[in-house]
N, C-alpha and C positions, 0 to 999 in steps of 0.2 A: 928463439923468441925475440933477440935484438938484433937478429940480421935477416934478411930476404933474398934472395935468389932466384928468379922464374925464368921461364922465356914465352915471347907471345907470336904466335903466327900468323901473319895477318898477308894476303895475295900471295901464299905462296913463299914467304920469308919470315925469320927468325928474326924478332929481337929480343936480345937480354933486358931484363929486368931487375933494378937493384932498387934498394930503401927509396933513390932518389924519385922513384915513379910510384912510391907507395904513397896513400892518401891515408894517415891513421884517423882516429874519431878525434872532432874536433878541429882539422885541419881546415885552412883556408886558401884559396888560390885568385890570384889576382892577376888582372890583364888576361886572361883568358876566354873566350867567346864561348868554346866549349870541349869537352872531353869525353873519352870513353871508357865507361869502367865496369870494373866486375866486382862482385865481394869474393874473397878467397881467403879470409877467415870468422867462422862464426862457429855459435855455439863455447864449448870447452877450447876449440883452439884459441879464441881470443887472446891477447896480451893480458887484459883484467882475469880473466879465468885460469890461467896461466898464471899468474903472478900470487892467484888468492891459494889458501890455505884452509884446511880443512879445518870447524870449526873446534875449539876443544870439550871436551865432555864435562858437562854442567853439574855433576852427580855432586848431594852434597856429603858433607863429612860423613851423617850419620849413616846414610846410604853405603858409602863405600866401607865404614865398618860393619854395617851390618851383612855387606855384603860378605865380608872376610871371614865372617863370625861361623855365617849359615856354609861355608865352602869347607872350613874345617869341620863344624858337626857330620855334611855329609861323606867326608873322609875317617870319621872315626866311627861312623853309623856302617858304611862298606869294609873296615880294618874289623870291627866289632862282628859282622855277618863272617867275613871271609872264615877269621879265624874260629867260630863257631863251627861252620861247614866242614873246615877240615877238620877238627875234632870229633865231629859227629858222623864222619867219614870212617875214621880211625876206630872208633869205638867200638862201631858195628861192625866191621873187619872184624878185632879182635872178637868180640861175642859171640861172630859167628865161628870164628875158629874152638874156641872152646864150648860150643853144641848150646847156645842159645840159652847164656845163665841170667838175661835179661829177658825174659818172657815175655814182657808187652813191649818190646821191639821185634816182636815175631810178626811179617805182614800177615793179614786179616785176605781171605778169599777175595773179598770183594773189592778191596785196594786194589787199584789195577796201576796206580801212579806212582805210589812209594814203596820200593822193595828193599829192603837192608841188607839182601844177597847180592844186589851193585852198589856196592859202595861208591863209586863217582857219583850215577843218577842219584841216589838219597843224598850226597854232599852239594849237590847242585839244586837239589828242590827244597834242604835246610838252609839255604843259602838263600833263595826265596823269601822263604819262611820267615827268616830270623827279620832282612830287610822289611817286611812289611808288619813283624811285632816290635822293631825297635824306630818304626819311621816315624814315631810322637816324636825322634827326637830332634827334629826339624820343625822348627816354630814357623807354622805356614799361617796361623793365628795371628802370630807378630804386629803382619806388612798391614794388617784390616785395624787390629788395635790402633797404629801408629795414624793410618789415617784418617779415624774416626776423632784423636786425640788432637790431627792438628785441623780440623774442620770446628771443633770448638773451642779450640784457640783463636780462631778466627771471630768467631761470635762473640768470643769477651773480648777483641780488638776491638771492634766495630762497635759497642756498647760500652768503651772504656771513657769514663769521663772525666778524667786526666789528658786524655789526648783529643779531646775535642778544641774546636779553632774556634774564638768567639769573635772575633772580627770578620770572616767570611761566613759563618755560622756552617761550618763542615767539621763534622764529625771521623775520627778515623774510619778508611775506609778498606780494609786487607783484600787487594785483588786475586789473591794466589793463596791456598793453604799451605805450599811445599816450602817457601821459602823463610816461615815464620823463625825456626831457632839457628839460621844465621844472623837473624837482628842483634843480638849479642856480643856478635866480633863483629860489628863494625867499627873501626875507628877513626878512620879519616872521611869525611864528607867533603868532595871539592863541587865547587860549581864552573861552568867550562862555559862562559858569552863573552861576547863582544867589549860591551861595557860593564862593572859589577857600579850599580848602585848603591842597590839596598838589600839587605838579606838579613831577615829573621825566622831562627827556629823556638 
């Protein structure tokens, strides 16, 4: 990225190529009538595209905890299934070995999916089963509540008559509903010009 190498073939000869023939952006050249050039880097090779960094992830607090939250219920909703299945594996195993002392675990003619005489297949289709009676326990609810709650957070922003500006006559205005309950940790406010004059909050 901070060194160059090339060579150019021009009638039949080689010449090398080093930084001192490179023209980066921005460059100037003086005394010169005129020159010949090529571009030979763009796009991602650039030095700026090269040099930048990928942006970091903007998630806020509650985002990443709720993220943590909903990973564990879906580990203890598949621990909750698994261990089910193999029990219900085992069960029917045993029941069938002693001649079927659970009666309405006996399949039905017209069952053609759930057999208690494979136990894998019935511990794999209770296993099914259980994940889609125990899947309430994933608040899928949650994410809609959360942002119905902060879209009228926004509305008593904008309607709040403590935060209205009576010398410009602007009222607050909340461009965003996501970013409403980090206003709370904020604690440093800088301003970044030229000159600071004047500054009222």
């Amino acid at each position: 990225m901070y060194t160059f190498v090339g060579s150019m073939e021009y009638e039949e000869q080689q010449y090398p190529l080093s930084p001192q023939q490179l023209f980066l952006k921005d460059s100037k050249l003086h005394n010169t009538e005129y020159v010949y050039g090529v571009v030979i880097f763009t796009g991602h090779d650039t030095k700026v595209m090269q040099n930048g960094t990928d942006p970091p992830s903007k998630r806020r607090k509650i985002e990443r905890k709720m993220g943590r939250i909903i990973y564990f219920l879906f580990a203890v909703l598949f621990t909750i299934s698994f261990v089910g299945s193999v029990y219900c594996g085992i069960v029917n195993k045993k029941d069938l070995d002693r001649g079927h002392n659970r009666w309405y675990l006996q399949p039905d003619d017209a069952d053609i999916f759930f057999d208690p005489r494979k136990a894998p297949a019935a511990a794999i289709l209770h296993f099914q089963t259980v994940v889609m009676l125990y899947s309430y326990l994933i608040p899928i609810f949650l994410h809609v509540s959360i942002k119905i709650v902060k879209v009228l957070q926004s509305i008593f922003i904008n309607r709040d008559i403590n935060m209205y500006y009576e010398e410009t006559n602007k009222p607050a205005h909340a461009r965003t509903s996501n970013l409403i309950e980090e206003l709370g940790q904020v604690d440093t406010i800088s301003v970044k010009i030229g000159t600071l004059t004047y500054v009222t909050q």
